[in-house]
MARVO-622843 format. One record per residue (C-alpha): residue number from 1; residue in three letters; chain; y, x, z. Coordinates in steps of 0.1 Angstrom, whole numbers, plus 2048, in hexadecimal, padded with zeros to 3 digits. Layout:
BEGIN
     k     r   c   north   east    up
   NUM   ala   A       Y      X     Z
...
//
This chain:
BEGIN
     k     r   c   north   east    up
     1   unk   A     D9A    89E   50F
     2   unk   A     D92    8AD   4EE
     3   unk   A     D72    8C3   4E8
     4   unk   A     D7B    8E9   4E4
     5   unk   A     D6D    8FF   4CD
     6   unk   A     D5B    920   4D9
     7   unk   A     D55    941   4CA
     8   unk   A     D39    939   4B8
     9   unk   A     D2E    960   4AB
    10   unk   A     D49    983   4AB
    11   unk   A     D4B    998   48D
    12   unk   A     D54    9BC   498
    13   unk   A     D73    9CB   47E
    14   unk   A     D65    9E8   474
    15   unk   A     D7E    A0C   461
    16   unk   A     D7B    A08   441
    17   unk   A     D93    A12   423
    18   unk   A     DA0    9FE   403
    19   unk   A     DB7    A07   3E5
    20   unk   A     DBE    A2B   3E1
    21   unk   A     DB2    A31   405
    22   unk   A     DC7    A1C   41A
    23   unk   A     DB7    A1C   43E
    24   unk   A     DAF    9FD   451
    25   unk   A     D9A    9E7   461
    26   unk   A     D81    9CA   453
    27   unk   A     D74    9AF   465
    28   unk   A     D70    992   450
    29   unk   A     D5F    99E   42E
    30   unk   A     D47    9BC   439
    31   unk   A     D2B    9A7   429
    32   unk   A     D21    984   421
    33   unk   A     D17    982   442
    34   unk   A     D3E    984   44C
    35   unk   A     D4D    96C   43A
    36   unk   A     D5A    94B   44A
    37   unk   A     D5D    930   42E
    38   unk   A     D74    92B   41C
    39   unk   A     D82    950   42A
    40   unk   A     D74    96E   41B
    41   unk   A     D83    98C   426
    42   unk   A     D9B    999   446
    43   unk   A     DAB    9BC   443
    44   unk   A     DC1    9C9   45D
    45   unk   A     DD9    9E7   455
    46   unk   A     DED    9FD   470
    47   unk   A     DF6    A1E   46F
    48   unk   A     E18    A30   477
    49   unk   A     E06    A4F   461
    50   unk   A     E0E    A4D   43D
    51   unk   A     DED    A5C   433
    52   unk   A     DDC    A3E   43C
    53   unk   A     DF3    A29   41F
    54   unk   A     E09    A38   40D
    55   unk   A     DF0    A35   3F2
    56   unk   A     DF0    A15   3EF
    57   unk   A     DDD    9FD   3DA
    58   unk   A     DE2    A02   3B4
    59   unk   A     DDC    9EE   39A
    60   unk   A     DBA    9D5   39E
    61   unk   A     DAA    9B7   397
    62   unk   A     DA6    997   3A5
    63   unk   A     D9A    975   39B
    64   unk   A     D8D    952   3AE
    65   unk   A     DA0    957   3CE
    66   unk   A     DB8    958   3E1
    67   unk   A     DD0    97B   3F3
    68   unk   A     DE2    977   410
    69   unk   A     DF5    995   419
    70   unk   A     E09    993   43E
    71   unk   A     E1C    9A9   440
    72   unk   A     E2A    9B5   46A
    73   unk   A     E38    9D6   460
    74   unk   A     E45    9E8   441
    75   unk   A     E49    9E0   41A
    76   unk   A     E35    9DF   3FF
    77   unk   A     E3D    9D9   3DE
    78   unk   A     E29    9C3   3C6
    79   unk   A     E24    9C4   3A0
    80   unk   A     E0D    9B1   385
    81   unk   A     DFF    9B3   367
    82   unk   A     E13    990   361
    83   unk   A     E37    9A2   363
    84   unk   A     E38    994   38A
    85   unk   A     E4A    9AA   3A2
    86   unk   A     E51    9A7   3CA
    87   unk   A     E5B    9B5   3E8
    88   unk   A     E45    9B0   405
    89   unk   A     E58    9BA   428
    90   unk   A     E54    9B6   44B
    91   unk   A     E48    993   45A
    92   unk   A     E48    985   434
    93   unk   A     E26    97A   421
    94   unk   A     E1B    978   3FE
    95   unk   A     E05    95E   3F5
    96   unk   A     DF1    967   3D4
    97   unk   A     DD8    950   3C1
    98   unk   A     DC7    960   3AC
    99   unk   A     DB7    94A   398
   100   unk   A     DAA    950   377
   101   unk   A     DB7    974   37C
   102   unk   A     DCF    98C   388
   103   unk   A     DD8    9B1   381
   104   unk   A     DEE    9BD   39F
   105   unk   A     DFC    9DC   3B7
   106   unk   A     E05    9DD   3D8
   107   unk   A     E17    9FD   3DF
   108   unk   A     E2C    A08   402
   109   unk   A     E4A    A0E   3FA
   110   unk   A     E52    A26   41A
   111   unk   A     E44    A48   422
   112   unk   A     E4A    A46   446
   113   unk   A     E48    A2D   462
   114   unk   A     E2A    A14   46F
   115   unk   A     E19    A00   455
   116   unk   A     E07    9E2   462
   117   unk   A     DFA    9C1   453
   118   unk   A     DE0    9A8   445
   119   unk   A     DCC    99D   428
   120   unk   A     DBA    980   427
   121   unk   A     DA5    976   40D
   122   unk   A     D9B    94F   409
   123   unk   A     D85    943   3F0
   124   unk   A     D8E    922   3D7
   125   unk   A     D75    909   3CB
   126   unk   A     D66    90A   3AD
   127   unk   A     D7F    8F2   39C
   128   unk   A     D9B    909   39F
   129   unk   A     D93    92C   399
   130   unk   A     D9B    92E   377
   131   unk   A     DBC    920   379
   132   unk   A     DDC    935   374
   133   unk   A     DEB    94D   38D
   134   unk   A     E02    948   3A2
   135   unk   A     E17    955   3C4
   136   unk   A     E2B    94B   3DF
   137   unk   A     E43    967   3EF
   138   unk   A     E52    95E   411
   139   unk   A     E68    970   426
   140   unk   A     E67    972   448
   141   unk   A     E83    95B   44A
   142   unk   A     E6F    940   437
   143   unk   A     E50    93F   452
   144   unk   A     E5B    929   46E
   145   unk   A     E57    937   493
   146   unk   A     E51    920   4B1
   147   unk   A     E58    92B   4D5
   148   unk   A     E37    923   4EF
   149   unk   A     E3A    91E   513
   150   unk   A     E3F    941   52A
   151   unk   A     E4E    95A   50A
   152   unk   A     E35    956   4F1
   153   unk   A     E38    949   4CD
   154   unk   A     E27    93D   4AD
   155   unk   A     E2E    943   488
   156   unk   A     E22    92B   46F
   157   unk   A     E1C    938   44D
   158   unk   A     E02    91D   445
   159   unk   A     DF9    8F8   44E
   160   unk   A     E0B    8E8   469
   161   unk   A     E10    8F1   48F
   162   unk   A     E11    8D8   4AB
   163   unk   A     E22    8E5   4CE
   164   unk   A     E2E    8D0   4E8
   165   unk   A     E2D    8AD   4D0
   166   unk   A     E45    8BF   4B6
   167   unk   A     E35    8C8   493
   168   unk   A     E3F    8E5   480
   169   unk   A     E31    8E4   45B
   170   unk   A     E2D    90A   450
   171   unk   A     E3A    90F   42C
   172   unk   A     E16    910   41B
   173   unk   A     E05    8F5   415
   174   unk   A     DEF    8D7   3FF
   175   unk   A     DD6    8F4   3F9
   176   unk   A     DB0    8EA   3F2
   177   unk   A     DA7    8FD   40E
   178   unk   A     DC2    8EE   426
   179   unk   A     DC7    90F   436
   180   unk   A     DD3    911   457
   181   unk   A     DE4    935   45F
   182   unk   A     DF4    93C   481
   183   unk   A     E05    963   48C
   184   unk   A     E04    958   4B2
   185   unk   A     E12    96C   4D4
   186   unk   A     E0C    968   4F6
   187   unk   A     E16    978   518
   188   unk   A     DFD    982   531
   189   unk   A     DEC    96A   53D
   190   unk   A     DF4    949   528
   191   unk   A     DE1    931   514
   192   unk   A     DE8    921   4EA
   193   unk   A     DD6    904   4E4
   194   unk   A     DD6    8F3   4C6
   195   unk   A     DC6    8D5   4B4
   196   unk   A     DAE    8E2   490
   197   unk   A     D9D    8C9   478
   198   unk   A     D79    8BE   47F
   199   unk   A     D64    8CC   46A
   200   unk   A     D7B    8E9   45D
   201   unk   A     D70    910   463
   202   unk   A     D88    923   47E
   203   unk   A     D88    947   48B
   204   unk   A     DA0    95A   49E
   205   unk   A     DAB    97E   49D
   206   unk   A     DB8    991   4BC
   207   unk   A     DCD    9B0   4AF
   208   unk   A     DE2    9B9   4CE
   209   unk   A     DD2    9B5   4F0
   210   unk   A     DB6    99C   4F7
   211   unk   A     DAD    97A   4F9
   212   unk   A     D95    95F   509
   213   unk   A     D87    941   4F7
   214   unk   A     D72    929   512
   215   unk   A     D6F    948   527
   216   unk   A     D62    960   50D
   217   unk   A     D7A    97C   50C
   218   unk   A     D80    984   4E5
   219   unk   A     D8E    9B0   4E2
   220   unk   A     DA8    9B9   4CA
   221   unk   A     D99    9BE   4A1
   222   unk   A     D7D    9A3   4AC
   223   unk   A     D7B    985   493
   224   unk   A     D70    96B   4AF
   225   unk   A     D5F    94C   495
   226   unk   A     D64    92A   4A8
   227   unk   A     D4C    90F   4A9
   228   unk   A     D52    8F2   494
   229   unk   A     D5F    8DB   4A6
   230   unk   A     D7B    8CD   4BC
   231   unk   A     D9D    8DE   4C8
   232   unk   A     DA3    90D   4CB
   233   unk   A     DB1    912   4EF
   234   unk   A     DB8    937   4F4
   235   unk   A     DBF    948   50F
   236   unk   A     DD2    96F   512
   237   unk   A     DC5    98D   526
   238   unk   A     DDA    99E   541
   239   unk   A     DEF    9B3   521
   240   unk   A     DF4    993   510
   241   unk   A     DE7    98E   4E9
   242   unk   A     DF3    987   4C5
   243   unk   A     DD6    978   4B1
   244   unk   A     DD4    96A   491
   245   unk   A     DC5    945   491
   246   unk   A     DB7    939   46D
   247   unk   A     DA3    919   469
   248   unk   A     D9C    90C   442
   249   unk   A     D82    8F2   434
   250   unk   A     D63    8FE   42A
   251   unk   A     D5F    8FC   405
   252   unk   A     D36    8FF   403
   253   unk   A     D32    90C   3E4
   254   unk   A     D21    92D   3D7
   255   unk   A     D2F    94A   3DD
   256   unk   A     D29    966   3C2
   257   unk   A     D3C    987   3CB
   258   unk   A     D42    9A8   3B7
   259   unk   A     D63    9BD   3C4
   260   unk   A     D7E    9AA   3BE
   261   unk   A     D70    98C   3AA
   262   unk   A     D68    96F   3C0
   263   unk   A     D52    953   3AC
   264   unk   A     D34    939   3AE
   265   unk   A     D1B    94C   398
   266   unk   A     D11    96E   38D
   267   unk   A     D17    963   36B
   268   unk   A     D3B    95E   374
   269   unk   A     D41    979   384
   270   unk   A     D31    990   362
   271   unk   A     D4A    979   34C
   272   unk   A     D66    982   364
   273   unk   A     D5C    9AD   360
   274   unk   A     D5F    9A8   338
   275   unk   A     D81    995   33C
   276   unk   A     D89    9B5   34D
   277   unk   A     D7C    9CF   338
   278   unk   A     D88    9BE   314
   279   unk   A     DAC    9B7   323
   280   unk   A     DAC    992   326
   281   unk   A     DA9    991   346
   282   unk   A     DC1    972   355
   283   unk   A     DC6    965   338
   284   unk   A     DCA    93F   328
//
């Protein structure tokens, strides 16, 4: 029997607001202290009230990272300083490297109705964050689904899913990072388990119901960071759960952070504010 992996720490999501005051909640990315390398940043958005973001997130920087917007319910619509343009709707996800730099929007484009989602932010090694920027828009139709045992289900938007001796590859992939990013739902009462690299960084993130890893329950908004080792087995409360399960490797390296620039040193991340303010920012 393989080892399992325990939670080895919880970081609490805390309200918190982004853009032009979009409402939401951060776990991952309160703090250095709540980052899980290579990821740097969990929001979660939900709301039905369009107060909390119909303001969306205007135009804004980023460079030496990675987006990942999830989106569960409603559209956005995404623009860049590059001339790209996209639709972001329900069950679909936008995967942005940022790279050397990256003007961009992300505005709803509803004024009614429930909002929810994710963005996840995940770091790239030193080697790549310069390069040129690039995206991959996928529909929901484009994210495979498996079915589990007893009426649950797993979508695959990154790395590949083993159930029941079938593999199912998820349409991202060959990443540095060799992100692993699992949307997973289970009934009362059942249990996921699933094989993750030795080695590689895993947490999980209840959002509906709870959850049980090695008999430590695990509450919804809770980013429950694994041990490093061995196999995730997780088990639902009695309302069932949908978590998010993410596992990357580890890059190591430096982390210098101001806002939206993500590099190794402070001297980088100084170059990276005057490619910003004299309008070469992302740039050859």
């Amino acid at each position: 029997m393989s080892p399992r992996r325990a939670i080895a720490r919880v970081i609490r999501a805390v309200p918190a607001s982004d853009g032009a005051g979009v409402k939401l909640m951060r776990s991952l990315g309160q703090g250095p202290h709540a980052r899980v390398d290579p990821f740097l940043m969990l929001d979660h958005f939900s709301s039905e009230n369009p107060d909390d973001y119909v303001a969306g997130f205007p135009p804004h920087p980023h460079r030496g990272f990675e987006t990942v917007t999830y989106m569960l319910e409603g559209h956005m619509l995404h623009e860049d300083h590059l001339g790209n343009r996209g639709h972001l709707r329900s069950g679909g996800v936008q995967w942005m490297t940022a790279g050397r730099g990256i003007v961009h929007s992300e505005m709803p484009q509803q004024e009614s109705g429930r909002m929810r989602g994710f963005q996840l932010w995940i770091n790239l090694p030193a080697r790549e964050k310069m390069k040129p920027a690039s995206y991959r828009d996928l529909d929901a139709s484009e994210i495979p689904e498996v079915e589990l045992g007893g009426g649950g289900s797993l979508r695959v938007i990154a790395g590949a899913a083993e159930v029941a001796g079938a593999r199912t590859q998820g349409p991202i992939g060959g990443l540095a990072t060799e992100p692993l990013y699992f949307d997973v739902r289970l009934p009362p009462g059942a249990t996921f388990a699933h094989p993750l690299p030795d080695g590689h960084n895993a947490f999980v993130y209840p959002y509906e119901g709870s959850l049980a890893i090695e008999g430590r329950a695990l509450s919804a908004h809770d980013a429950g960071v694994l041990t490093a080792a061995g196999d995730v087995a997780v088990e639902s409360g009695s309302d069932g759960a949908r978590f998010l399960l993410l596992a990357a490797k580890p890059l190591n390296e430096p982390v210098a952070q101001y806002g939206p620039f993500v590099m190794n040193t402070r001297e980088e991340i100084e170059q990276a504010i005057r490619d910003y303010q004299s309008g070469t920012f992302g740039r050859a």
